[in-house]
C-alpha positions as CSV (number, residue, x, y, z in Angstrom):
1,X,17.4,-22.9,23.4
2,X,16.2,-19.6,23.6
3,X,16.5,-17.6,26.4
4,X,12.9,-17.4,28.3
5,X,12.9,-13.2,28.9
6,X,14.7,-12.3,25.8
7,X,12.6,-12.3,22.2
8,X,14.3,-12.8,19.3
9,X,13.7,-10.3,17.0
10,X,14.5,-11.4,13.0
11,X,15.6,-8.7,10.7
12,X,14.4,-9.3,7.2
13,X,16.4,-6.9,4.4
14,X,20.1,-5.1,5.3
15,X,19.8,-2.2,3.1
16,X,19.6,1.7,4.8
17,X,16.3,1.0,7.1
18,X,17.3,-2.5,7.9
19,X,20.7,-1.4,9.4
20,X,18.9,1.2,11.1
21,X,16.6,-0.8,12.7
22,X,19.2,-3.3,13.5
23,X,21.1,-0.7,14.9
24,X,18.3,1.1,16.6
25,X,17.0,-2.8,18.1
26,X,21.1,-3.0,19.7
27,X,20.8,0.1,21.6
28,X,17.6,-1.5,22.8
29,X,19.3,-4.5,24.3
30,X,17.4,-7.0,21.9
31,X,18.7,-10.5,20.5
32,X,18.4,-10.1,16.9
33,X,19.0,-12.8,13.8
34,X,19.3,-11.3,10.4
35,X,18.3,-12.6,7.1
36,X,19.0,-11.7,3.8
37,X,18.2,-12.4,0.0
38,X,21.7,-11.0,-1.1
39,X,24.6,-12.9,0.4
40,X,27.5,-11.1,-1.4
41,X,27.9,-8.4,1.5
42,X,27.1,-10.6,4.3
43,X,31.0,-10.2,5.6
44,X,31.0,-6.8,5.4
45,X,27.8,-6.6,7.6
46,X,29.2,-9.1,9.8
47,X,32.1,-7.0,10.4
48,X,29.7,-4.0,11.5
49,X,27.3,-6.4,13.4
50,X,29.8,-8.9,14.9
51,X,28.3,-11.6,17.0
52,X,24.7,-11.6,14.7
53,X,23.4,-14.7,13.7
54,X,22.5,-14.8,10.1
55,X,20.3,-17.1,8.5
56,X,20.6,-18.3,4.8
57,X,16.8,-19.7,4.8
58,X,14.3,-18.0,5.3
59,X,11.4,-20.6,6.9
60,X,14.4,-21.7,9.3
61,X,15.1,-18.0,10.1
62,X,11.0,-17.0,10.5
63,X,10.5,-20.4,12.9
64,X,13.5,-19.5,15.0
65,X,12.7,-16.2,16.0
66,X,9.9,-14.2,17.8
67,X,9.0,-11.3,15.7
68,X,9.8,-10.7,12.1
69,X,11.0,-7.3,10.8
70,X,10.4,-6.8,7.2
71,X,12.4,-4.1,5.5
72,X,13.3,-5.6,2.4
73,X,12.5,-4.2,-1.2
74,X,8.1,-3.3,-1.4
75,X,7.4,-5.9,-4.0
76,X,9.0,-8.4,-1.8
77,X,6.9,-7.9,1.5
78,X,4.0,-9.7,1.2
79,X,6.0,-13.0,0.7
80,X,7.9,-12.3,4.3
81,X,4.3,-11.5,5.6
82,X,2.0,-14.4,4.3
83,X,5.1,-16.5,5.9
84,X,5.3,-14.2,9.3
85,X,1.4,-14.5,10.3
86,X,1.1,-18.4,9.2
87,X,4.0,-18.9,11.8
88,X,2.3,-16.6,13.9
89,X,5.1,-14.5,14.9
90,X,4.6,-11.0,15.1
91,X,6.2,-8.4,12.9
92,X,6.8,-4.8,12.2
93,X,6.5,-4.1,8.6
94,X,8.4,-1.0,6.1
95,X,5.6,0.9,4.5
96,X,4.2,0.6,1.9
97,X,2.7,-3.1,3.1
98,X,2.9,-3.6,-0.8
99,X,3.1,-1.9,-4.5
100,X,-0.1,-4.4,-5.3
101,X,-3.5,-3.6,-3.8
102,X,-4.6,-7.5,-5.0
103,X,-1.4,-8.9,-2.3
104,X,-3.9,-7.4,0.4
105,X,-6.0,-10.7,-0.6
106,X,-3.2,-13.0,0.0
107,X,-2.9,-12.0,3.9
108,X,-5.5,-11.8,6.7
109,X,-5.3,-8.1,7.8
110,X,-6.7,-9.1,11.3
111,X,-4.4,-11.7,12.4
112,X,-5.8,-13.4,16.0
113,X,-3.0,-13.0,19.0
114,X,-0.3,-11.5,16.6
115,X,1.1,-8.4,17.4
116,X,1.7,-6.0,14.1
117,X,2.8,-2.4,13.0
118,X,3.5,-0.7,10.0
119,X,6.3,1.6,10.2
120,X,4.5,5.0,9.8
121,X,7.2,6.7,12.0
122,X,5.9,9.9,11.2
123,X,3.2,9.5,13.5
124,X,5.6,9.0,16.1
125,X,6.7,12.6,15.4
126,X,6.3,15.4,18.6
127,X,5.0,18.2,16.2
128,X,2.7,15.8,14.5
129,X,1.1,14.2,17.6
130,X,0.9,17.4,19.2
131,X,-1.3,18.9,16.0
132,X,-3.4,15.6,16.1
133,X,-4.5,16.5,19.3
134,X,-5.1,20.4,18.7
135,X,-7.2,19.3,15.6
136,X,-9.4,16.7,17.1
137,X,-9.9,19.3,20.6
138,X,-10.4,22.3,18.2
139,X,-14.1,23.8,17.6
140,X,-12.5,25.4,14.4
141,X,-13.7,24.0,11.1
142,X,-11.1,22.6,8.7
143,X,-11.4,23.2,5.5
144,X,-8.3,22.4,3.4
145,X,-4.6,21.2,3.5
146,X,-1.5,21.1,1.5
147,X,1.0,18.9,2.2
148,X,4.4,18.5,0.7
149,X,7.7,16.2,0.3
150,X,10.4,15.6,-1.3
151,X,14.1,16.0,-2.0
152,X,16.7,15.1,-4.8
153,X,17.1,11.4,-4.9
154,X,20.8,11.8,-5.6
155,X,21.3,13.2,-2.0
156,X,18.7,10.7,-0.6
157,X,21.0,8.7,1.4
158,X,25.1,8.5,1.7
159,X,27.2,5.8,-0.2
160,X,24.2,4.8,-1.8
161,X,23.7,3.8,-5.3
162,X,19.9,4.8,-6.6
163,X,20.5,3.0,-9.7
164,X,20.9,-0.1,-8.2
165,X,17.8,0.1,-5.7
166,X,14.9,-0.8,-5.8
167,X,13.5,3.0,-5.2
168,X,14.3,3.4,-9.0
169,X,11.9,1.0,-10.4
170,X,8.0,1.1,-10.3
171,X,7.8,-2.4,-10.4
172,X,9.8,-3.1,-7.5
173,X,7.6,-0.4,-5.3
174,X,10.0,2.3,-6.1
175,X,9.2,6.1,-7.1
176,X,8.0,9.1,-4.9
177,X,4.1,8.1,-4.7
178,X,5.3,4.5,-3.0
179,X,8.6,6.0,-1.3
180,X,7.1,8.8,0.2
181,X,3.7,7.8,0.9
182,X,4.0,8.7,4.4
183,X,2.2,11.6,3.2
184,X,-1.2,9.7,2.6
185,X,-0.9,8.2,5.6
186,X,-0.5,11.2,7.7
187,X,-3.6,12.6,5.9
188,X,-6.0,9.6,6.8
189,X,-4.4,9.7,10.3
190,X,-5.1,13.7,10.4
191,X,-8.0,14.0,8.5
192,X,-10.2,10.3,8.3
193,X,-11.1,8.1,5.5
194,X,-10.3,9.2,1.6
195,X,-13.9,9.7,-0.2
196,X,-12.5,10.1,-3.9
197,X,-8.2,10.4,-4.8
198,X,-7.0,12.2,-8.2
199,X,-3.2,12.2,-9.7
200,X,-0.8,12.0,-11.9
201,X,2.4,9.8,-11.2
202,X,5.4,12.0,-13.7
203,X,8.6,11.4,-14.7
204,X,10.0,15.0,-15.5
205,X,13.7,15.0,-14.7
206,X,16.5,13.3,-16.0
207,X,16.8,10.8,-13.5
208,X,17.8,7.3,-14.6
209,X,14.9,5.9,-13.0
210,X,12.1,3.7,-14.2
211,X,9.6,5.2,-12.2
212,X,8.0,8.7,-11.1
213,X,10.0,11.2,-9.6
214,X,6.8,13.6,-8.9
215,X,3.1,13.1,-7.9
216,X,0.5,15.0,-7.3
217,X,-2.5,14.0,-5.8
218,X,-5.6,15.7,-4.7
219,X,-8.3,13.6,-2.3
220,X,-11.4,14.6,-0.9
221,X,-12.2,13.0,2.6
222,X,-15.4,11.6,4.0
223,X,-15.1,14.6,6.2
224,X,-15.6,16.7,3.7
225,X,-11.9,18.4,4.1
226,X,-10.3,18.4,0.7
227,X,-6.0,18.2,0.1
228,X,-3.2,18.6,-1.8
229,X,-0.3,16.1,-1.9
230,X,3.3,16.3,-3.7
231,X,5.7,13.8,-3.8
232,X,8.9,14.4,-5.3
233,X,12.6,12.9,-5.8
234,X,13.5,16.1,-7.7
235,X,13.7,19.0,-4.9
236,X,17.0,20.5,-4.6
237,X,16.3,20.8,-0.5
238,X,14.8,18.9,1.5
239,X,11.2,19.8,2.0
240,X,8.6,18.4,4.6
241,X,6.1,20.7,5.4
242,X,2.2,21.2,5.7
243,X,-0.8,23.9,5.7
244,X,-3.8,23.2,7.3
245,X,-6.5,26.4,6.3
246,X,-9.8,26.4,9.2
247,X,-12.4,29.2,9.7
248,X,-10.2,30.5,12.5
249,X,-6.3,29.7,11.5
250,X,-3.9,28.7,9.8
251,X,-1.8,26.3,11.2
252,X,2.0,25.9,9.6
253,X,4.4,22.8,10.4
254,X,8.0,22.7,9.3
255,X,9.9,19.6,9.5
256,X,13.5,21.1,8.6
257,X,12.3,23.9,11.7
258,X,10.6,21.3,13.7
259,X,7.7,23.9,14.5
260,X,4.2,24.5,13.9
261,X,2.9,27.7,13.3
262,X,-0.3,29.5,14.0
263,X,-1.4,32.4,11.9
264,X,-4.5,34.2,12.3
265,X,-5.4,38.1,11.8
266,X,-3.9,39.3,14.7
267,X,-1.2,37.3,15.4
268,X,1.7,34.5,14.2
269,X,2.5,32.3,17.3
270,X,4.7,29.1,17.6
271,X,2.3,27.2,19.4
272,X,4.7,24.2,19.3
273,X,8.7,23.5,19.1
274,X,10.9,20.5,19.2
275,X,13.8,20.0,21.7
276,X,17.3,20.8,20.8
277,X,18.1,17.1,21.6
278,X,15.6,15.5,19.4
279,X,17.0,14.0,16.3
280,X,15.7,11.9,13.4
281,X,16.2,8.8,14.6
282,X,14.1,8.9,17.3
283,X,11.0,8.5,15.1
284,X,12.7,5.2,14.3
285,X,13.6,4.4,18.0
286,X,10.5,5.2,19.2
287,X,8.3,3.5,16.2
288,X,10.5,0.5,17.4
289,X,10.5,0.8,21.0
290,X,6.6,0.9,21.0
291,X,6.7,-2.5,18.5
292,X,9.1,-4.1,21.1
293,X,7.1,-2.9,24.1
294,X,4.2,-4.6,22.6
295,X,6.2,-7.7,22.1
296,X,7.1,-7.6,25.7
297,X,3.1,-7.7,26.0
298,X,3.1,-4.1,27.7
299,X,-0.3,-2.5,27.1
300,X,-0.1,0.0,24.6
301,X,-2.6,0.7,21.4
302,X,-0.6,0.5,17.6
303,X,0.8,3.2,16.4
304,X,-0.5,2.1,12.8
305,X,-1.6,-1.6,12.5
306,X,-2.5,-3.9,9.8
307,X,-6.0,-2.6,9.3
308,X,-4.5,1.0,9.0
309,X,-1.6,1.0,7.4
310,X,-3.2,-0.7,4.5
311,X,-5.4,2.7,4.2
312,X,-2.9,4.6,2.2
313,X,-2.6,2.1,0.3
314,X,-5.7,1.8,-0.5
315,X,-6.3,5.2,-1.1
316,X,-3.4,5.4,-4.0
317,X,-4.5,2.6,-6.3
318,X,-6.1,4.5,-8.8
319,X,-3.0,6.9,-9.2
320,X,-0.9,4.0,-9.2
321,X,-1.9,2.9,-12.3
322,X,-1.0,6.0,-13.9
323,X,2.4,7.2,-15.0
324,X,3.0,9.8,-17.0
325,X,6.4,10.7,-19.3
């Protein structure tokens, strides 16, 4: 029987993100249950996560728990999903919600007394709320932006094979438009709805990937701001950065120097700075933390629900269609 104050919180998928959030959901005193579709490492995860329940079926796994957390490869969401909200359990979903605008049909985005997130954890970031908030107070006029992403998939993540993921193959959600389409989402978030998106998905290194390892997009919002997006798995440093051009600044953010910048004809001023303490994984924590709060039934808004994070989405179909060799 399960215990009345504690939630069970199911983790659907093992690979980096899932053991991060299973990891990130221990230091958070929760009960979780795991479930994966690949059994042939379930001892070595159970030597890691001793004392986890793990679940060979699915249905059984979803019925059993309180909230699902679906981290599993992007062309298998929606499955996880449709099952999630029929069950009406709550869940926290990996962006992208899926590498197929039609799956949106297959789901109600607005599900009744079901708690959902999309895991967005950029805007969980200090720098980023901060320049929310200085954007939407400001009496400046934006005009433009560039944002910018990417890094060398080889050095994406340790002891990891990118061959064998699914971040190698378009048709599994992979490539830098899906895999890094944080990026979209932090321009709707910014910026408001996307009036009109251009692109090109490319392939131009010699990556062994069946998919695009740069994109570059260009969308004009209903705002009338206008923007520059690229995506890459091809950067020989890791890059996250963005330029935001008004009538009265510049503003500058770094994410490798965790500092916005302000530049206007007089002056350049770091109008905003991360701690020494803070570390990546709190925009994974904190992205959680808020899920489980809500859980819990603590009043807080979504960081990026249903409705939202299927903007992006959205926003990309017409350059997902497009690849380019």
């Amino acid at each position: 029987m399960k215990n009345a104050l504690k939630k069970i919180f199911l983790v659907c998928g093992t690979g980096s993100i899932g053991q991060r959030h299973i990891e990130n959901l221990i230091s958070l005193n929760e009960k979780i249950v795991i479930w994966r579709e690949r059994k042939k490492k379930n001892l070595e995860l159970k030597k890691r996560f001793p004392g986890i329940k793990y679940f060979e079926n699915l249905n059984k796994a979803i019925k059993f728990c309180d909230a699902v957390i679906i981290c599993n490869s992007t062309n298998k969401h929606i499955n996880i999903l449709k099952s999630a909200i029929k069950q009406k359990k709550h869940f926290y979903i990996e962006k992208p919600i899926s590498n197929k605008i039609k799956d949106l049909n297959k789901i109600n985005l607005n599900p009744k007394n079901i708690i959902g997130e999309v895991g967005y954890q950029f805007r969980s970031h200090p720098n980023l709320i901060f320049l929310k908030k200085k954007l939407r107070k400001s009496n400046s006029k934006i005009f433009s932006y560039r944002f910018a992403m990417g890094h060398n998939l080889k050095f994406w993540r340790k002891n990891h094979k990118f061959s064998k993921s699914y971040t190698n193959d378009v048709n599994k959600g992979g490539g830098a438009l899906f895999e890094l389409i944080h990026q979209v989402d932090l321009a709707i978030w910014l910026f408001g709805p996307v009036k009109k998106i251009t692109g090109y998905r490319s392939k131009v290194s010699s990556l062994k990937i069946k998919a695009d390892d740069l994109s570059n997009l260009i969308l004009i919002h209903k705002s009338g701001i206008a923007g520059q997006i690229q995506l890459d798995m091809i950067s020989p440093l890791y890059r996250c950065e963005a330029e935001i051009v008004t009538d009265k600044e510049i503003l500058l953010w770094s994410y490798n120097e965790g500092k916005i910048t302000q530049k206007t004809q007089k002056r350049n001023k770091i109008i905003h700075k991360l701690t020494k303490s803070f570390k990546r994984n709190d925009l994974f924590i904190n992205s959680m933390k808020h899920f489980v709060d809500r859980v819990y039934k603590k009043k807080q808004i979504p960081l990026c629900d249903l409705k939202e994070g299927v903007k992006s989405l959205i926003a990309i179909n017409s350059i997902n269609k497009k690849l380019i060799n």
